[in-house]
C-alpha positions in Angstrom: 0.0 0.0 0.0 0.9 3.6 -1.0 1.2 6.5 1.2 -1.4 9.4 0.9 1.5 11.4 0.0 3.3 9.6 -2.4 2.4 8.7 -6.5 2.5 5.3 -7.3 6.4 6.0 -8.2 6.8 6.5 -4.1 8.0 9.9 -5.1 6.3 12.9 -2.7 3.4 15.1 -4.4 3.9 18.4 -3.8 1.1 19.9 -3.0 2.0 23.7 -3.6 5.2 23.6 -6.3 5.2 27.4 -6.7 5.6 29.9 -9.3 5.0 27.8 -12.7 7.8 28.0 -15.3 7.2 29.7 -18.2 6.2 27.9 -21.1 9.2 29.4 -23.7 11.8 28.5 -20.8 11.0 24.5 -20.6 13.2 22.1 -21.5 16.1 23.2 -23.0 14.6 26.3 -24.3 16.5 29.8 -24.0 14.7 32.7 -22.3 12.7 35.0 -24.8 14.6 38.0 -23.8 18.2 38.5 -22.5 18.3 39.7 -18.7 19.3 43.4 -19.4 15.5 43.5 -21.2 14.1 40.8 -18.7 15.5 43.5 -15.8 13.9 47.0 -17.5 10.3 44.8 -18.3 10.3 44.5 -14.5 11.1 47.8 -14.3 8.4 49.0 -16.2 5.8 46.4 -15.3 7.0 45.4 -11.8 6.9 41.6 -11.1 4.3 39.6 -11.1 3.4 39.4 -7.4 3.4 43.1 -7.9 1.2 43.2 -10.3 -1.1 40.7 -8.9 -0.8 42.9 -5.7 -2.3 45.9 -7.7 -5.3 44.8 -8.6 -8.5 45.5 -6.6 -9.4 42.9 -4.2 -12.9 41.4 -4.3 -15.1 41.0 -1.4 -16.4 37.7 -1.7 -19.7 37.5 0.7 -22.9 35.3 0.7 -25.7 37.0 -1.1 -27.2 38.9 2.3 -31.1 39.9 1.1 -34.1 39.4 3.2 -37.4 37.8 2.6 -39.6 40.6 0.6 -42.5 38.9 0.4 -43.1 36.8 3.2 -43.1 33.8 1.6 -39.9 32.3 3.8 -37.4 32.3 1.1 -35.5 34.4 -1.0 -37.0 34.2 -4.8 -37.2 35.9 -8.1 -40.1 37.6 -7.0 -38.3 38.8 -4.1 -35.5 40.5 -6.1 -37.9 41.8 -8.6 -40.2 43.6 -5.6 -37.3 44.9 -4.0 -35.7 47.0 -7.5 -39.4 47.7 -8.1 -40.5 48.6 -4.6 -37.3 49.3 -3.0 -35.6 47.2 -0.5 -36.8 46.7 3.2 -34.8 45.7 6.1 
């Protein structure tokens, strides 16, 4: 029997391998651009964790509406009355 952490290879699966390698630099592939040009991109464009940083964060929270109609749960109707009607607490 295997381990839970191991393939079938018994070599260990990493679960987070980090920052994926580009695509152009597999293998025995050469970089796209020489370091002097990879070095003023950055520059320019920051890294990628900056850039990642930069962008707005989302608020990720559960759909929060009350019952508008009474009828115990929240429906189509419900949504419909409240941009109709307005919305009540």
């Amino acid at each position: 029997m295997i381990k839970q952490d191991e393939n079938l290879l018994g070599q260990p699966i990493f679960q987070n391998p980090g920052a994926p390698v580009p695509s152009n630099e597999m293998g025995n592939a050469k970089p796209v651009f020489n370091p002097n040009q990879a070095a003023n991109m950055e520059y320019v464009y920051g890294t990628p964790i900056q850039r990642q940083v930069s962008m707005p964060q989302r608020e990720i929270a559960p759909f929060a509406m009350k019952d508008q109609n009474g009828d115990g749960e929240i429906t189509r109707g419900d949504v419909i009355k409240a941009r109709i009607e307005g919305y009540k607490e």
